[in-house]
C-alpha positions, 0 to 999 in steps of 0.5 A, spaced: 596 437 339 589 441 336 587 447 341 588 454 341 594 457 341 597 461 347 593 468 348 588 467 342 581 467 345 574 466 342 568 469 345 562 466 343 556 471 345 550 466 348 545 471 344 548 473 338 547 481 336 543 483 330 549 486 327 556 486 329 557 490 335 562 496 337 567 491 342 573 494 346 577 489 350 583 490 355 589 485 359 591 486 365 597 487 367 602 482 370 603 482 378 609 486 378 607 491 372 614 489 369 611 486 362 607 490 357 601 487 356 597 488 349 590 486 347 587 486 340 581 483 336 579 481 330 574 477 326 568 481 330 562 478 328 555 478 330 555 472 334 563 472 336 569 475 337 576 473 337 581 476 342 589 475 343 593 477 347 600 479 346 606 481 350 611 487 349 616 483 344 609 481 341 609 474 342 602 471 344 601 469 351 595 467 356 593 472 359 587 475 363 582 480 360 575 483 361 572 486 354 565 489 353 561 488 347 555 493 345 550 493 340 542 491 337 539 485 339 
């Protein structure tokens, strides 16, 4: 079974920075607002960023989220 696990995403930027960009990312939250939900980064390199999600007890989940990415290009 390969994949990514649950709440780990890659973003791979079509037209790569010239230098790693500034990224902030943020996960919506559930429906009802009951259930934490927090978005990190890590690895941030010029042509990507990889994304996860986690709930409150710290657990990777699928979740959706918006991001933005700023540098040189």
């Amino acid at each position: 079974m390969g994949g990514a696990p649950a709440g780990a995403f890659t973003v791979t930027f079509t037209t790569p920075f010239t230098d790693i960009p500034a990224v902030t990312c943020n996960a919506y939250s559930d429906p009802t607002g009951s259930v934490a939900r927090i978005a990190a980064f890590q690895d941030i390199q010029s042509g990507s960023v990889q994304i996860r999600i986690f709930n409150d007890a710290g657990a990777l989940i699928d979740q959706s989220f918006s991001f933005i990415a700023v540098g040189p290009r």
